[in-house]
PAZAPA-4460 file (N, C-alpha, C; in steps of 0.05 Angstrom, whole numbers, plus 32768, in hexadecimal, padded with zeros to 4 digits):
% residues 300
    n_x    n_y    n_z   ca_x   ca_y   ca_z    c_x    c_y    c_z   seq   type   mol
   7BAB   80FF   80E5   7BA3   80F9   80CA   7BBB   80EE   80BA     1      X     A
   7BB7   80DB   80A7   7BC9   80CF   809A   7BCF   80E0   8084     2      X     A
   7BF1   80DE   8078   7BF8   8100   806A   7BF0   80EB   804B     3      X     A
   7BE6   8107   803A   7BDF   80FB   8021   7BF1   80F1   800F     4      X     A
   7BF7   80E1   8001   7C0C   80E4   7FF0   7C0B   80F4   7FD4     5      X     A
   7C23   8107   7FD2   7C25   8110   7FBC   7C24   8103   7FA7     6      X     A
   7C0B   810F   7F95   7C0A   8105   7F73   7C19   8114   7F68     7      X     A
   7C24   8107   7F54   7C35   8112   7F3A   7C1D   811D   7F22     8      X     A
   7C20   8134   7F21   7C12   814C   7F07   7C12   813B   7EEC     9      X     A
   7C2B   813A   7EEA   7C38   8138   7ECF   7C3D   8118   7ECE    10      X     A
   7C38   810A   7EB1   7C43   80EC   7EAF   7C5F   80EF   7EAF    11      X     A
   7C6A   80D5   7EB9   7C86   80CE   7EB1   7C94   80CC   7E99    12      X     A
   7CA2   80DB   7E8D   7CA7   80DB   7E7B   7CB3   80BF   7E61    13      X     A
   7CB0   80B4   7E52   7CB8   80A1   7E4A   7CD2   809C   7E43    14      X     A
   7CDF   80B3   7E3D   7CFD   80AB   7E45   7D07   80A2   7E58    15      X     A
   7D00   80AA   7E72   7D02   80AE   7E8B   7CFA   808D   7E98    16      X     A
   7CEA   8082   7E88   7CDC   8062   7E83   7CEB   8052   7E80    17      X     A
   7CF1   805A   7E67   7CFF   8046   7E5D   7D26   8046   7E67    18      X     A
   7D2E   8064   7E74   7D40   805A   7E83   7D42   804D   7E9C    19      X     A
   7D2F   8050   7EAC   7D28   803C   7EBA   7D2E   8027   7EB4    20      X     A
   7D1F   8018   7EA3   7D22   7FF9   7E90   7D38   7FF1   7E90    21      X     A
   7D4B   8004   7E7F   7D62   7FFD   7E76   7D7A   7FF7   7E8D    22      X     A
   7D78   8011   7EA0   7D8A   8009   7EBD   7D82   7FEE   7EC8    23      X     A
   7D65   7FF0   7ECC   7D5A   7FD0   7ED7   7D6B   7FBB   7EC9    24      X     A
   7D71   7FBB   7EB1   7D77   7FA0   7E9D   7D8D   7FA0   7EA8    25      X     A
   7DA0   7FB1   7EA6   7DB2   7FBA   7EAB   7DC8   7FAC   7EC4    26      X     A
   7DB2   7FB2   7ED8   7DBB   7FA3   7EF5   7DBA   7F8D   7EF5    27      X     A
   7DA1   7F83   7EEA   7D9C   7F6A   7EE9   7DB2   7F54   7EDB    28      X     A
   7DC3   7F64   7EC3   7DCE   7F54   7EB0   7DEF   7F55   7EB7    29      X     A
   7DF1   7F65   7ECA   7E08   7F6E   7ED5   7E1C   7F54   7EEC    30      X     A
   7E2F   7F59   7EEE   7E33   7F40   7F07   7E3A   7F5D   7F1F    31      X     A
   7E48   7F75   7F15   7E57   7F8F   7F1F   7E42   7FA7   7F22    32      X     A
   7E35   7FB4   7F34   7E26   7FC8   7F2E   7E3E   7FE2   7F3A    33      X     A
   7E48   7FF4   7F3A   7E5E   8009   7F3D   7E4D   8018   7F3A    34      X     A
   7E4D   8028   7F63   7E47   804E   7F64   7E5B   8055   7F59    35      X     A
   7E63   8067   7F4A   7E7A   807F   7F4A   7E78   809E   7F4C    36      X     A
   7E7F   80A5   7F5F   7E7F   80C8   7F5C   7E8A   80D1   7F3E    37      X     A
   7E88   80E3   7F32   7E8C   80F7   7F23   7E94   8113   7F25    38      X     A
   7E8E   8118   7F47   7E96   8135   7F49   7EAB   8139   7F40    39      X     A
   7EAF   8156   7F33   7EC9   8164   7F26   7ED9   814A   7F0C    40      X     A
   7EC5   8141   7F06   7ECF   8132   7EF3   7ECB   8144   7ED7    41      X     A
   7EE4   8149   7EC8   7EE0   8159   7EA7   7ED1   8146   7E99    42      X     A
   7EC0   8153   7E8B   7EAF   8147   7E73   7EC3   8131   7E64    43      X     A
   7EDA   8140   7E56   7EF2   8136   7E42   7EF7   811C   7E50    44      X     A
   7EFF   8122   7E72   7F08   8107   7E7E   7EF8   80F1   7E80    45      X     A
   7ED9   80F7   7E8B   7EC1   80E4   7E8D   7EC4   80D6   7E6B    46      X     A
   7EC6   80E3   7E50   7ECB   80D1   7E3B   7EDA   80C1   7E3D    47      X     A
   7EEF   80CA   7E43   7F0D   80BC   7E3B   7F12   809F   7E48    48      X     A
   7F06   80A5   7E69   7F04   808F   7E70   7EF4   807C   7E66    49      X     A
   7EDF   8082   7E67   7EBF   806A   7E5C   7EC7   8062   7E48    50      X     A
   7ED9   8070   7E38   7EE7   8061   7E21   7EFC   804F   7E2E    51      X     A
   7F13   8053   7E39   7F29   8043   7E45   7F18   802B   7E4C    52      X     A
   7EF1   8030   7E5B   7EF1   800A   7E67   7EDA   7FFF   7E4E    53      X     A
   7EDB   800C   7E3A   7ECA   7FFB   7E26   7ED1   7FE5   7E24    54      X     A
   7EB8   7FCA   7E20   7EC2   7FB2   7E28   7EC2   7FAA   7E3E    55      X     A
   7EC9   7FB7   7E56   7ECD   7FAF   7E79   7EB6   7FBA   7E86    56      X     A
   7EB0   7FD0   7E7E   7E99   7FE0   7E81   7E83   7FF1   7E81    57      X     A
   7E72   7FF0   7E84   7E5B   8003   7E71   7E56   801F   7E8A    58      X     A
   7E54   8034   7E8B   7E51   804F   7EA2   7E32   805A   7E8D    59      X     A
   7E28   8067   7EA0   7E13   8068   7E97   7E0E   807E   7EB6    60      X     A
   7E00   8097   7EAF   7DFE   80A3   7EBE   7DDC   80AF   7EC3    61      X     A
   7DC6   80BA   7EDA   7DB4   80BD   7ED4   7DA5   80C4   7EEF    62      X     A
   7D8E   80D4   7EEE   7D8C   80DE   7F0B   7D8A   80C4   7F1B    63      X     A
   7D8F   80D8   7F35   7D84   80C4   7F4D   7D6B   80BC   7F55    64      X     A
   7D5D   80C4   7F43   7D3B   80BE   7F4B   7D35   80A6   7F34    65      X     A
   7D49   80AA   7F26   7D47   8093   7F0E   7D52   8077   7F13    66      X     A
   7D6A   8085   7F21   7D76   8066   7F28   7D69   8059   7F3E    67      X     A
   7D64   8062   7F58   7D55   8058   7F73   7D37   8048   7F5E    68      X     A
   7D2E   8059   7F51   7D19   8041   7F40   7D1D   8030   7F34    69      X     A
   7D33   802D   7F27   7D3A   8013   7F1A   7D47   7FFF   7F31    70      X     A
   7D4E   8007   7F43   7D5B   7FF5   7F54   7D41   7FF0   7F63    71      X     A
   7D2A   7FFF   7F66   7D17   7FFA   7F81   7D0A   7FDF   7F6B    72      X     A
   7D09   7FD5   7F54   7CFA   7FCB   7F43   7D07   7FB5   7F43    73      X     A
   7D14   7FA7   7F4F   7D26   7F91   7F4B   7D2B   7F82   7F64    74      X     A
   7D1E   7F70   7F67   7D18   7F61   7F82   7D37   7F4B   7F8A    75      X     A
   7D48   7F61   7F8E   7D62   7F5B   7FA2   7D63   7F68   7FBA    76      X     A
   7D6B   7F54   7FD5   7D68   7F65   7FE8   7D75   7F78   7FF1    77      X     A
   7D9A   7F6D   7FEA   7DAE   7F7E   7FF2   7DB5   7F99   7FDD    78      X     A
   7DA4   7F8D   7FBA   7DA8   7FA5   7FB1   7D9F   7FBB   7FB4    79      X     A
   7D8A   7FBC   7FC4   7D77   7FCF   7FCF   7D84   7FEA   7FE8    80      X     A
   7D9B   7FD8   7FE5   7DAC   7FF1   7FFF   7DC7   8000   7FED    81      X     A
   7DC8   7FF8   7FD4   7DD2   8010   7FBE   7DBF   8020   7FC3    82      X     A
   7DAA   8026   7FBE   7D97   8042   7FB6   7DAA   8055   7FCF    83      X     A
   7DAB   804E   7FE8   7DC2   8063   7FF2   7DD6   806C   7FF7    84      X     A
   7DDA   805A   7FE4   7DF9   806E   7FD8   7DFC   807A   7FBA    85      X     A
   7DE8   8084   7FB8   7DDA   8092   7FA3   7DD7   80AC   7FA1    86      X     A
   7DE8   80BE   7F97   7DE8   80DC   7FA0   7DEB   80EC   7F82    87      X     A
   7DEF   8104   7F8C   7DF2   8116   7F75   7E1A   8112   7F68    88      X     A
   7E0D   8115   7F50   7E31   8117   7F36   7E33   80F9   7F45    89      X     A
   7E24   80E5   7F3B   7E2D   80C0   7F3A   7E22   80BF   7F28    90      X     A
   7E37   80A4   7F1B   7E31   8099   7F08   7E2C   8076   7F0A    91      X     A
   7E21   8063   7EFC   7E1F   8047   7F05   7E32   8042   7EEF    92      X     A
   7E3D   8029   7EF4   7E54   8020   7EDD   7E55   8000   7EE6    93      X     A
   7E43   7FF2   7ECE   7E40   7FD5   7ED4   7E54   7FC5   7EBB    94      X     A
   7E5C   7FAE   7ECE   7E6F   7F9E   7EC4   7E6D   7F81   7ECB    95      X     A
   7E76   7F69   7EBA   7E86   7F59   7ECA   7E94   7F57   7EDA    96      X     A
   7EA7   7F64   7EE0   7EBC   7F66   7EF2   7EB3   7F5E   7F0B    97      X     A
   7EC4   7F57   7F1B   7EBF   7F56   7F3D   7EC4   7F70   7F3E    98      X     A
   7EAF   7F7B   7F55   7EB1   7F95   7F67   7ECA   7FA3   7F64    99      X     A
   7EDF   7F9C   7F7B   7EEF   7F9C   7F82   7F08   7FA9   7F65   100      X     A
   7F07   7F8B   7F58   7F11   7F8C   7F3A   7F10   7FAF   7F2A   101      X     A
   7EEC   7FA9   7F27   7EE5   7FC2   7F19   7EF4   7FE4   7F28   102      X     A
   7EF6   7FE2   7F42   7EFC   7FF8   7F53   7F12   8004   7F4B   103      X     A
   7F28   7FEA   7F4C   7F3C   7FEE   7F48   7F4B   7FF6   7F2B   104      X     A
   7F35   7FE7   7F14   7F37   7FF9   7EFD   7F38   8012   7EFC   105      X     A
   7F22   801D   7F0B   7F1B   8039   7F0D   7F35   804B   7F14   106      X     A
   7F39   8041   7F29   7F50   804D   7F37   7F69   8053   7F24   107      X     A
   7F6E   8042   7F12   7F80   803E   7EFF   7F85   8055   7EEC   108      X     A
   7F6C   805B   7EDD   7F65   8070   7ED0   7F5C   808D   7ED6   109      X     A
   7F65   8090   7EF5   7F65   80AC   7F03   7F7A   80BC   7EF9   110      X     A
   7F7C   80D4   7EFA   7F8D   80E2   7EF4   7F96   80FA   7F10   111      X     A
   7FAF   80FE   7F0B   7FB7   8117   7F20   7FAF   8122   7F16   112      X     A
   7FA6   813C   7F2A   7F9D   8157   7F27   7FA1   8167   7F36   113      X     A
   7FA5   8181   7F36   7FA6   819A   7F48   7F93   8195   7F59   114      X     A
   7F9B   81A2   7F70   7F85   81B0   7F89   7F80   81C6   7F8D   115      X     A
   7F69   81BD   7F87   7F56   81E0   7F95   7F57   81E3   7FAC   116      X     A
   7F4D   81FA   7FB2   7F3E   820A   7FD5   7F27   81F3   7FD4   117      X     A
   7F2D   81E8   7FF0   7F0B   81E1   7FF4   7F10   81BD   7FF2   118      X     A
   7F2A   81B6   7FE5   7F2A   8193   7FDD   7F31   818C   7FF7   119      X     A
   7F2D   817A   8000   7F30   8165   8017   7F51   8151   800C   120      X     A
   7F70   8153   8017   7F87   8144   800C   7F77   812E   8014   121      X     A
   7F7F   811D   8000   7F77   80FB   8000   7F92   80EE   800E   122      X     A
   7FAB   8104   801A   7FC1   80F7   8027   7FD5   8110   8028   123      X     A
   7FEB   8109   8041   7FF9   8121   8044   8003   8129   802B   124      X     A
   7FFF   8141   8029   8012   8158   8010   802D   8158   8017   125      X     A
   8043   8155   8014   805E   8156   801B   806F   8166   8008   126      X     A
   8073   817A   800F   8098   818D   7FF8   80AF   8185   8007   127      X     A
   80B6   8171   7FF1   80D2   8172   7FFE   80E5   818B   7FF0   128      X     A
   80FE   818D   7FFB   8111   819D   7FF7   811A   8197   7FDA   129      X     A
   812C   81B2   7FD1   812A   81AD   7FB8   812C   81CC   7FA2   130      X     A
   813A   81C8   7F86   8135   81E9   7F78   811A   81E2   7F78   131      X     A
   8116   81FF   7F66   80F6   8202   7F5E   80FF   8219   7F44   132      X     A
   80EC   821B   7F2E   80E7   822D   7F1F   80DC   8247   7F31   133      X     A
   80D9   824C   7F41   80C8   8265   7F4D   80EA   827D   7F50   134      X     A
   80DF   8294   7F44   80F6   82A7   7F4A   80EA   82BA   7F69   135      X     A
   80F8   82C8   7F76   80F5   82D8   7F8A   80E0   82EF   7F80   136      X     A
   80D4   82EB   7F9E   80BD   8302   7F99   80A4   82FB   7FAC   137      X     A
   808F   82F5   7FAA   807E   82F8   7FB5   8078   82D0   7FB4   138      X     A
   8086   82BE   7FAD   8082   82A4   7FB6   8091   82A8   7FC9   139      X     A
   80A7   82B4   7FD6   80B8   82B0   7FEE   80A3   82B0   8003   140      X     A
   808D   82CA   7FFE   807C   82BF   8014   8064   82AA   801A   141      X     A
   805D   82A7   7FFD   804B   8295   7FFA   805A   827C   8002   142      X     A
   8069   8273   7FF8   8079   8257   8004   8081   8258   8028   143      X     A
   8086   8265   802C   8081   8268   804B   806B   826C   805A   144      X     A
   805B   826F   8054   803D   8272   805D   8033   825B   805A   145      X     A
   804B   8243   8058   8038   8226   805E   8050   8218   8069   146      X     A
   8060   822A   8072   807C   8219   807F   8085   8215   8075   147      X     A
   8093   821B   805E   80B0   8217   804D   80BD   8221   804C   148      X     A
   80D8   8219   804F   80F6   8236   8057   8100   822C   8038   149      X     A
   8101   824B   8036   810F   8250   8016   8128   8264   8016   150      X     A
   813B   825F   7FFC   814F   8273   7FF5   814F   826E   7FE4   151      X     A
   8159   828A   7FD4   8166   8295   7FBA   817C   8284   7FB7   152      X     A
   817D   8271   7F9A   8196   8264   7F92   8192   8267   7F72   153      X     A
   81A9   826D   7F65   81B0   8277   7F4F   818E   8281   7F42   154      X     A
   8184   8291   7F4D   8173   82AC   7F44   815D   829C   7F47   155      X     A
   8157   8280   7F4D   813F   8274   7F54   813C   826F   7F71   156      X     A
   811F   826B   7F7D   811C   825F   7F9A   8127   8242   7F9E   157      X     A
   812C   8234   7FAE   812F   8221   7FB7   8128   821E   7FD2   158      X     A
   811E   8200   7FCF   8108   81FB   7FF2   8116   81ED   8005   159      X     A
   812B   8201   8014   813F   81F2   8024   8133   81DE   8035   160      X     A
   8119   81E0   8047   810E   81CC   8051   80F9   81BE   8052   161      X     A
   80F1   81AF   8046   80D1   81AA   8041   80C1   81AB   805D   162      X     A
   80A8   81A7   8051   8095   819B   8067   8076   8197   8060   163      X     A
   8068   8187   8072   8051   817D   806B   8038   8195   806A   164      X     A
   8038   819B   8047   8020   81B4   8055   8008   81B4   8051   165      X     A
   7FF5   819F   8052   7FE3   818D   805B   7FE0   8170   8060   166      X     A
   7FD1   8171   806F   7FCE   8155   8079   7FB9   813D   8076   167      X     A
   7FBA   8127   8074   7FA9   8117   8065   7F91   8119   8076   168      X     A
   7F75   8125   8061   7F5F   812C   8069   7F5A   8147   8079   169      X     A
   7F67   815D   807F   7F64   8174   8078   7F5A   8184   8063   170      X     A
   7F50   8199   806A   7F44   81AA   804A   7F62   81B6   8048   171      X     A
   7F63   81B8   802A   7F76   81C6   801B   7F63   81E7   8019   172      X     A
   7F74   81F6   8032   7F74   8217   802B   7F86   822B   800C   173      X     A
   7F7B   823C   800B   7F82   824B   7FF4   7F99   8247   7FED   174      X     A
   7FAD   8251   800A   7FD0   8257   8006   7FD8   8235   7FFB   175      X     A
   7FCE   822A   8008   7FDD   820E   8003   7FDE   8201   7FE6   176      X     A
   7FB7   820A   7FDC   7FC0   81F7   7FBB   7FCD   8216   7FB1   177      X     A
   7FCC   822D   7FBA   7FE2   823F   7FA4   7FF7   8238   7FA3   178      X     A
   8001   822C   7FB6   8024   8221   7FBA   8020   820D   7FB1   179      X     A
   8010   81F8   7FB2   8010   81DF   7FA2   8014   81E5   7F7E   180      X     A
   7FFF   81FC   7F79   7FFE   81FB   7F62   801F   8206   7F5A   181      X     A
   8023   8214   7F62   8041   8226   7F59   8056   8213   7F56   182      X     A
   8052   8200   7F68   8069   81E6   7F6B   8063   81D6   7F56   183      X     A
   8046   81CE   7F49   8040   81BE   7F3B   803B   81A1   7F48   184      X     A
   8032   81A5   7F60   8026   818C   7F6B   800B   8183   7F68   185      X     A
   8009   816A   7F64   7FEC   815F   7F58   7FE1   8149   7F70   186      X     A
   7FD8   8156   7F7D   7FCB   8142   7F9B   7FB4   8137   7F8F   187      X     A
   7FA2   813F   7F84   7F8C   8134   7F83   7F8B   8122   7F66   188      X     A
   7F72   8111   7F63   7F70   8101   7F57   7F53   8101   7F49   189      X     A
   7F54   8106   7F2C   7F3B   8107   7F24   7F33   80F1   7F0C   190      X     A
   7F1F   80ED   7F14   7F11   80CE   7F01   7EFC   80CB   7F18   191      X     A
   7EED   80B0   7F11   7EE1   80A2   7F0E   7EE0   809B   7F33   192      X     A
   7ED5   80A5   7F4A   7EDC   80A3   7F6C   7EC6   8083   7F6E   193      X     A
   7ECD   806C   7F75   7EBC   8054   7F7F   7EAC   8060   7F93   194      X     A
   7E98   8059   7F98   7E88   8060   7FB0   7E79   8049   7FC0   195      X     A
   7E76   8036   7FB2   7E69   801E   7FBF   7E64   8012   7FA2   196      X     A
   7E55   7FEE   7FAF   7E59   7FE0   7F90   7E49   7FC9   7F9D   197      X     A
   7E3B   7FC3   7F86   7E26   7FA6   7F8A   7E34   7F92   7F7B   198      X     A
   7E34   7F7C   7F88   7E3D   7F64   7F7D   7E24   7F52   7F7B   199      X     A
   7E1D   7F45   7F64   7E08   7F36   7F60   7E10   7F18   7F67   200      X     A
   7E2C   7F12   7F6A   7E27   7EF3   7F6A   7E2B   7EF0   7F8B   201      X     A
   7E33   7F07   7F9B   7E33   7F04   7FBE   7E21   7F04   7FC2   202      X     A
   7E03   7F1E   7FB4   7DFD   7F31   7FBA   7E04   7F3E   7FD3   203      X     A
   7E0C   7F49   7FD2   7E1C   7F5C   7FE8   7E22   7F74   7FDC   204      X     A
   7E28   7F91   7FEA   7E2A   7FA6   7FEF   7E43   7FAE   7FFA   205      X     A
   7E58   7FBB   7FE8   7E74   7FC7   7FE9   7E76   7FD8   7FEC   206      X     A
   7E7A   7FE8   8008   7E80   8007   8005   7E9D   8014   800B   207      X     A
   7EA5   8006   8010   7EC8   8003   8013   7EDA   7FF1   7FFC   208      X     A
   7ED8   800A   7FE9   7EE2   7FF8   7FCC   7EF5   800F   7FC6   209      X     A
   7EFA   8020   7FD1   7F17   8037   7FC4   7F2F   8028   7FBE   210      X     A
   7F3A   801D   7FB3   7F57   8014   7FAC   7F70   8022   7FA3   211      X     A
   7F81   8018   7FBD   7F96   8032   7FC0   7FAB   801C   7FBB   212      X     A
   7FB4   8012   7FA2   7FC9   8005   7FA0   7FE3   8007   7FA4   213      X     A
   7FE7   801D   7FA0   8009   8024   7FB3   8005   801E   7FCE   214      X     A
   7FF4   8030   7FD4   7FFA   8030   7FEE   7FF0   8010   7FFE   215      X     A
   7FE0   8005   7FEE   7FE1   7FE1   7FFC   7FFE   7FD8   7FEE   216      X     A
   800F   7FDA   7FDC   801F   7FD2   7FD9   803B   7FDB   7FF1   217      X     A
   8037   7FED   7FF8   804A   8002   8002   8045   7FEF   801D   218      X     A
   802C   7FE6   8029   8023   7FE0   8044   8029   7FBD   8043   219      X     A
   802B   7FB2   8030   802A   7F98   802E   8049   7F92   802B   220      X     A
   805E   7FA5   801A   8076   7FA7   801E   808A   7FA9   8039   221      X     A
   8077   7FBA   8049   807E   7FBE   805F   8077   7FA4   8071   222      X     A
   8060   7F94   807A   805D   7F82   808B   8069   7F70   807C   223      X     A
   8079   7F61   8063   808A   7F56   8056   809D   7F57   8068   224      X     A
   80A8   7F73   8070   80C4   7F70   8078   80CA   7F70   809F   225      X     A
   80AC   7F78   80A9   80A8   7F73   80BD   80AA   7F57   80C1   226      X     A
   8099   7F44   80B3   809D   7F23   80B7   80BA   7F1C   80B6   227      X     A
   80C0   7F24   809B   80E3   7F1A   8099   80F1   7F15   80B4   228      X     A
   80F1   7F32   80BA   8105   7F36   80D7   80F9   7F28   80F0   229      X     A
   80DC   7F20   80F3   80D6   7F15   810A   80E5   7EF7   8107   230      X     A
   80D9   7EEE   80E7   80E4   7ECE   80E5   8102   7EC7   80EB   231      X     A
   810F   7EE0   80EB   812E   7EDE   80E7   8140   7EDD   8106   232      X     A
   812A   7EEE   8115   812F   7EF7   8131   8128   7ED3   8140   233      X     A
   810D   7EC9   8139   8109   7EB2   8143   8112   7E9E   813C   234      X     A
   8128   7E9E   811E   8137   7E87   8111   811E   7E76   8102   235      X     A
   8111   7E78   8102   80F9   7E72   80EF   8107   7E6A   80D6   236      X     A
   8107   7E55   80C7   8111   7E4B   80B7   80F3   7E47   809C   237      X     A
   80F8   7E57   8087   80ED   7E50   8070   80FC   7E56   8062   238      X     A
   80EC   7E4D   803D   8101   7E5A   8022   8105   7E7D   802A   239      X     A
   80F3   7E84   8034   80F5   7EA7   8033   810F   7EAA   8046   240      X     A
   8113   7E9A   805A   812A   7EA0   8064   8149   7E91   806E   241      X     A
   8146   7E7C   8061   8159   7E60   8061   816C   7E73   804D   242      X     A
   816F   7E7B   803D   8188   7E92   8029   8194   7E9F   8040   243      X     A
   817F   7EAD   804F   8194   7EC0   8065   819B   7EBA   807C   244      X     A
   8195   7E9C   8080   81A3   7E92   8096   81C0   7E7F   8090   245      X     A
   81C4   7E7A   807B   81CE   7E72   8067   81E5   7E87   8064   246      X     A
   81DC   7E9C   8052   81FA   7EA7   8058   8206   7EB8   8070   247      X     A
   81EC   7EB8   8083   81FF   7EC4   80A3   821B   7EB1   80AC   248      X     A
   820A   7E95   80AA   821B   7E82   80B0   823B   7E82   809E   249      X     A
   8232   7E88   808B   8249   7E8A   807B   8260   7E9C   8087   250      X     A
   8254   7EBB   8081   8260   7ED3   8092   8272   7EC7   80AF   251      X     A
   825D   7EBC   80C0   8268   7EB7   80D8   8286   7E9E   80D5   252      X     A
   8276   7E8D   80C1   8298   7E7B   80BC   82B2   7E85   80BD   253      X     A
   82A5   7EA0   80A6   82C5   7EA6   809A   82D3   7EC0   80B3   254      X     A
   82BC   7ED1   80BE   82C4   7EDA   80D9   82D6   7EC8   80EA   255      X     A
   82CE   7EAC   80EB   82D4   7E9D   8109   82F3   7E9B   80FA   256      X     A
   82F8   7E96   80DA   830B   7E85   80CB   832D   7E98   80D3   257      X     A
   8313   7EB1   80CE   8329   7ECA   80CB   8338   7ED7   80E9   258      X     A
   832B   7EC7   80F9   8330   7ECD   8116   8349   7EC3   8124   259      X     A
   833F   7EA1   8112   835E   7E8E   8117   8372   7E92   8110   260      X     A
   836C   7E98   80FA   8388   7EA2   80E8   8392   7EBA   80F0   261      X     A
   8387   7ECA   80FC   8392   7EE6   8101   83A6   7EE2   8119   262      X     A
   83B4   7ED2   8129   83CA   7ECD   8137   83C2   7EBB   814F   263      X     A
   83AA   7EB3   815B   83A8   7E9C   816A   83BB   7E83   8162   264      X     A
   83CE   7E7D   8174   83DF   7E66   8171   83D4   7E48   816F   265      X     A
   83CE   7E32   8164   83C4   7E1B   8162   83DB   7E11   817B   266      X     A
   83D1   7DFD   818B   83D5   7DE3   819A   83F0   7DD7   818B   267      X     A
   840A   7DD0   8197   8413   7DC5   8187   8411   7DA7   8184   268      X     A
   840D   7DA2   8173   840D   7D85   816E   8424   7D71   8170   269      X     A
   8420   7D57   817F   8432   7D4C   8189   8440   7D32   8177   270      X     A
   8454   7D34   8175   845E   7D1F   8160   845C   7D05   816A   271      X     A
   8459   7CEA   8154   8451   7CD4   8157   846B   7CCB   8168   272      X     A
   847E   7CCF   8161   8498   7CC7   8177   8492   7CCD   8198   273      X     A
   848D   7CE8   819A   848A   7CEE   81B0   8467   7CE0   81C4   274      X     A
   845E   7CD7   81B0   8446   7CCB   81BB   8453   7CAD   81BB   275      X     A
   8460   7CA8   81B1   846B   7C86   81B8   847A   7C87   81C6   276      X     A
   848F   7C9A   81D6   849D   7C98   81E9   8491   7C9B   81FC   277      X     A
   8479   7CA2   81FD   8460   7CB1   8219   8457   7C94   822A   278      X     A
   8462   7C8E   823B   845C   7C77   8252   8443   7C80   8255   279      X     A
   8432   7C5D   8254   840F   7C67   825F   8418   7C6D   8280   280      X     A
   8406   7C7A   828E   83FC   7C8A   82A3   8409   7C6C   82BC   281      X     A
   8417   7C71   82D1   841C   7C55   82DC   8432   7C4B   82DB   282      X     A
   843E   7C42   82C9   8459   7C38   82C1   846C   7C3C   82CE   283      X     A
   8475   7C5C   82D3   8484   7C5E   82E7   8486   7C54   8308   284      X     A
   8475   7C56   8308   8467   7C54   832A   8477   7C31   832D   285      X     A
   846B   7C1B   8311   8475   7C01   8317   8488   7BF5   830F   286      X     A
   84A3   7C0F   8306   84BB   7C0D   8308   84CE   7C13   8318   287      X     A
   84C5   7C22   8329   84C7   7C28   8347   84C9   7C1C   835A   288      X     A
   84AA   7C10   8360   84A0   7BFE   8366   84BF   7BE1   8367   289      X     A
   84BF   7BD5   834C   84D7   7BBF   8346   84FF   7BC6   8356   290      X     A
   84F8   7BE0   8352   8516   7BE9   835A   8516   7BEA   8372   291      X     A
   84FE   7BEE   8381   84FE   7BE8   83A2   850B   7BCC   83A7   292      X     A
   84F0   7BBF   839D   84F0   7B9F   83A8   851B   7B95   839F   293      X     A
   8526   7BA0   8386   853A   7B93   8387   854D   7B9E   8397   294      X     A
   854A   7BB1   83A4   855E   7BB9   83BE   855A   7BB1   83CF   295      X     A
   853B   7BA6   83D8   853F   7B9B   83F3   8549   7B7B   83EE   296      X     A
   8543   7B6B   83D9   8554   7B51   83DC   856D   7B4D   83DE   297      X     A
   8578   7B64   83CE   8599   7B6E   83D8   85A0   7B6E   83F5   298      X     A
   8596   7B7F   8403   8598   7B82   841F   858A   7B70   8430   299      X     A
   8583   7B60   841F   8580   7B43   8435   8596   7B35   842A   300      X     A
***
């Protein structure tokens, strides 16, 4: 038997209508459609920001049964694969912006934050060595209970050796954000998390939009200097590296300059006299030669 479909009791409410409507317009009028998580986002913060993109962009938040209808109502094909990425604490935040663009706004206006029990590090936690405000007592053991060697220096701890005491994408256990917290370390990051993003003029579907600008800067700095040294190794000649072939050569001059001068004797050079008294190669041989022949006419 075919299963019945559930009727709804109760009408739809007209608020509930007309936000529909308004998300619909919304998308439609948008070039940027932006999932964003919200989890553990403060009320104060969710203001502060929506204020920081007034102008860049409008957030607008509302169930998930509300938004999947405004999106099911709008005959795009690829927008139709947002509805799943559609979850609980998201918010939509439409803009001009390119995708990408908008993400990275977001990212901008995150804030550090403490870690709880239970957060997932978004990257290794690292203490390096170092004083600390903590006096002796019961952090001696807490700071070792995640691998840190400590001593007493002028009546405070100090962290003679650091170490990594979580690791990127591990859960952060109790001991670790208590030592985080005590240290005053801020691993986590709270604002505004990208989750995926519709672009109306690709139409296309973004779900790899997190923007980690250090760390692409950090990675793009690095294969910078990887190239350098290959072009330099293969003599590869451009502006990036015509300067440092340039002054090796230089270096090597004044090496070779400083080599001569340091007591290698020069060739002596031969005076113009002594090169004009120098018989070409022969000469002798046909003076010889003459002194024969006049002794034997003698002796005839």
């Amino acid at each position: 038997m075919a299963e019945k479909k559930s009727v709804r009791e109760k009408p739809i409410p007209d608020y509930k209508k007309d936000l529909v409507v308004k998300i619909a317009e919304k998308i439609k009028s948008s070039r940027t459609v932006l999932v964003a998580s919200t989890k553990g986002l403060p009320a104060s913060q969710f203001q502060m920001i929506k204020k920081k993109l007034r102008g860049k962009a409008e957030i607008m938040v509302a169930k998930k049964s509300i938004v999947v209808r405004a999106i099911s109502g709008i005959e795009k094909g690829a927008l139709q694969n947002l509805k799943e990425q559609v979850g609980a604490d998201v918010c939509l935040i439409f803009s001009g912006l390119e995708a990408f663009e908008l993400s990275g706004l977001l990212v901008d206006n995150q804030s550090p934050a403490r870690a709880k029990a239970g957060d997932i590090a978004p990257a290794d936690i690292d203490v390096e060595p170092g004083p600390t405000d903590l006096i002796p007592g019961p952090a001696i053991s807490e700071l070792g209970s995640v691998g840190l060697k400590v001593a007493v220096e002028d009546g405070k701890l100090a962290i003679k050796q650091g170490a990594t005491i979580v690791k990127e994408g591990e859960v952060i256990d109790g001991k670790a954000s208590g030592v985080m917290g005590k240290l005053g370390i801020t691993p986590m990051k709270v604002g505004f998390i990208p989750v995926a993003a519709y672009d109306s003029e690709s139409d296309m579907i973004y779900t790899e939009i997190k923007i980690d600008k250090e760390g692409t800067l950090a990675d793009l700095r690095s294969a910078i200097g990887k190239a350098f040294g290959f072009a330099v190794n293969i003599g590869y000649t451009v502006k990036e590296t015509i300067s440092y072939f340039i002054s090796k050569a230089a270096m090597e001059e004044k090496a070779l300059a400083a080599k001569v001068d340091s007591g290698e004797e020069k060739p002596a050079e031969e005076s113009k006299e002594e090169k004009a008294e120098e018989k070409p190669a022969g000469e002798d041989k046909k003076e010889d030669v003459k002194e024969e022949k006049q002794g034997e006419k003698k002796d005839a």
